[in-house]
N, C-alpha and C positions, 0 to 999 in steps of 0.2 A: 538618610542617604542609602541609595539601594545597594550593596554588596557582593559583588561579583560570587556567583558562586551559590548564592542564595535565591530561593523561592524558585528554582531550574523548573521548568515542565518537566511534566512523566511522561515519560514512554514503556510501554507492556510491547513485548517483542515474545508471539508465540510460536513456537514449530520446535519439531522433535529434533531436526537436524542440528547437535552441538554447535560445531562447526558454522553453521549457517547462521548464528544467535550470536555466538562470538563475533565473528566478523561484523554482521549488523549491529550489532552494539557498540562498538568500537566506531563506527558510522554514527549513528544518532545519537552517543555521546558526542563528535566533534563537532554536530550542531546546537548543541546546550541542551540538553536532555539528561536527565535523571532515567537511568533504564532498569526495567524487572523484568525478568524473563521468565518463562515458562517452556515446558518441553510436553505440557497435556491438555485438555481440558480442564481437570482436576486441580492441577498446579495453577492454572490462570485463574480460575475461581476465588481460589485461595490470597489475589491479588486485587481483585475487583476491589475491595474496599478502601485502596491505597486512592481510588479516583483517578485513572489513567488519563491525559489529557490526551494521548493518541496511542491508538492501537496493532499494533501490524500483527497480522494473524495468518498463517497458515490456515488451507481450507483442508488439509485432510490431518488428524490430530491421532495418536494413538487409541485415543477411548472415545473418538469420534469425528461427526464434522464440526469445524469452529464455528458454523451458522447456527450451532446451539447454544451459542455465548451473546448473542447479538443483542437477545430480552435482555439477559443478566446486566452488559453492560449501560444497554440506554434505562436499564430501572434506575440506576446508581448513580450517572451525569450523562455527559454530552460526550462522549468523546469521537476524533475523528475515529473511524474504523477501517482500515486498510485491509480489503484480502487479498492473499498474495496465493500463489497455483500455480504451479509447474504444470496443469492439466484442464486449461480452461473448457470452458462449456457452455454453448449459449442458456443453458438453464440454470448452472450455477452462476453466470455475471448477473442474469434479470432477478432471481431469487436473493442474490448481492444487495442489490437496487432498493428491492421490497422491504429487506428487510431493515435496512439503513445505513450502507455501507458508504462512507465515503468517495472512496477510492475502491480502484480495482486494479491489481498489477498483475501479468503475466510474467516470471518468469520465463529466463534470467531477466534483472529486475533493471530498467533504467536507472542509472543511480544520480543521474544530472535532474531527473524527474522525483525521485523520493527525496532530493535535497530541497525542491521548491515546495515540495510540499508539507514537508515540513517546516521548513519556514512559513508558512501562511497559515501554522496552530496559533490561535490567536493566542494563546499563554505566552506562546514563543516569541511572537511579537512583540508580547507586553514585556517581556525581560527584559528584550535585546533593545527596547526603547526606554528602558528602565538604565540601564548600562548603559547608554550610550551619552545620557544624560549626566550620569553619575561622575563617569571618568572621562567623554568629552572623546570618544574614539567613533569616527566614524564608520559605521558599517554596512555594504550593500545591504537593501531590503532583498533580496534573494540572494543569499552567499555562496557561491561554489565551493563544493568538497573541499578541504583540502587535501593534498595528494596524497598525503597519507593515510586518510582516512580509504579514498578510491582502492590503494593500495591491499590498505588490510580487508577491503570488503571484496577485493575482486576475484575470489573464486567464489563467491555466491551469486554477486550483486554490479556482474558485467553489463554493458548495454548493450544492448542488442537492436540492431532495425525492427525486428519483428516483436519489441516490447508493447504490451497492448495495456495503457493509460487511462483511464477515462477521470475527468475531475467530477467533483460533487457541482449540483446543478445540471448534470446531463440529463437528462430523457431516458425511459428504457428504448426509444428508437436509436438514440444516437449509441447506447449502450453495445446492443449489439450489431447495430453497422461499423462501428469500430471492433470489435470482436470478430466480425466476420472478414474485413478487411486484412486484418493481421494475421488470421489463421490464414487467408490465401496468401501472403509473403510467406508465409513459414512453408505452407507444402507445395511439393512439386506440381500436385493436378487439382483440377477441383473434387474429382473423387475420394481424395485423401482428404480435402480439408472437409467434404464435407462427412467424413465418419468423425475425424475429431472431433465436430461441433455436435454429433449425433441427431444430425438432421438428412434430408435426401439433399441430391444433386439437385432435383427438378426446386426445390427449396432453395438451395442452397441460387441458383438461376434467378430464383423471380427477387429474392431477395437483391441481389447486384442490379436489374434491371430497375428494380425501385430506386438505386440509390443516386442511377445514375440522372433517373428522373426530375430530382430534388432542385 
């Protein structure tokens, strides 16, 4: 009989921000998760062997970018691979893609959206249908937050309109027409979004006329 409590998926949660690790962890703890943290490159390495079933990563890390961990992790299993960026960029979400990113989040971070998605690690699955069995409680397949958890994550992991999402199975097209889409909620003009994206105007134009095409 399966034991509440036991055989929890992992969660590896990296980025340098304290603060930001605590709160998120206190998050993906109240989704049944087993959580290790990291505040480096060097420290997450250090964890790879633990076999993280999902990964939220920071893309800018003190001793580097976390797209240098992507081999290390897919040598080792499968795990999802979430990056997370306060500083998107249409070459860092498609170079995301390439290299085997699950997900792709922009901060601040939809937290109705990193609930579903982790709900759908398939470990996490197998638990909570493991439990569910066991003690006979029935549980939504996509559980919402609880509010406490919203609570203690909400100075990192606010939603925001302009949170930019993409699930695994995207396309790098639809990659960054969602990317490009969001950065134009976020700025004022399109000259502003497009220095964020570090592409041209006239880019940034034929891109929208394409989409509108589709």
């Amino acid at each position: 009989m399966h034991a509440r409590g036991r055989d929890l998926p992992l969660a590896l949660i990296v980025d340098d921000d304290a603060s930001a690790v605590a709160a998120m962890g206190v998050l993906v703890e109240s989704e049944g998760f087993r959580v290790l943290t990291a505040g480096s490159l060097a420290e997450a390495r250090a964890h790879i062997d633990a076999d993280p079933d999902v990964v939220l990563l920071d893309l800018s890390l003190p001793d580097g970018s976390a797209m240098e961990l992507f081999h290390d992790l897919r040598a080792k299993g499968n795990p999802h691979i979430v990056l997370l960026t306060g500083h998107a960029s249409l070459d860092t979400a498609l170079e995301a893609f390439r290299r085997g990113a699950t997900d792709y989040l922009l901060k601040p971070i939809d937290v109705a959206y990193l609930c579903g998605l982790l709900s759908r690690v398939p470990q996490a699955q197998a638990w909570r249908a493991a439990n569910d069995a066991s003690d006979a409680e029935v549980q939504p397949s996509q559980p919402a937050c609880p509010r406490s958890a919203r609570e203690a994550a909400a100075s990192v992991a606010q939603h925001g309109t302009g949170s930019f999402c993409v699930a695994v199975g995207s396309t790098l097209a639809d990659v960054e027409e969602k990317l490009i889409l969001s950065t134009l909620q976020q700025c004022d003009t399109r000259e502003g979004a497009a220095r964020v994206l570090g592409i041209s105007v006239k880019t940034l134009y034929n891109r929208m006329r394409a989409y509108r095409t589709h």
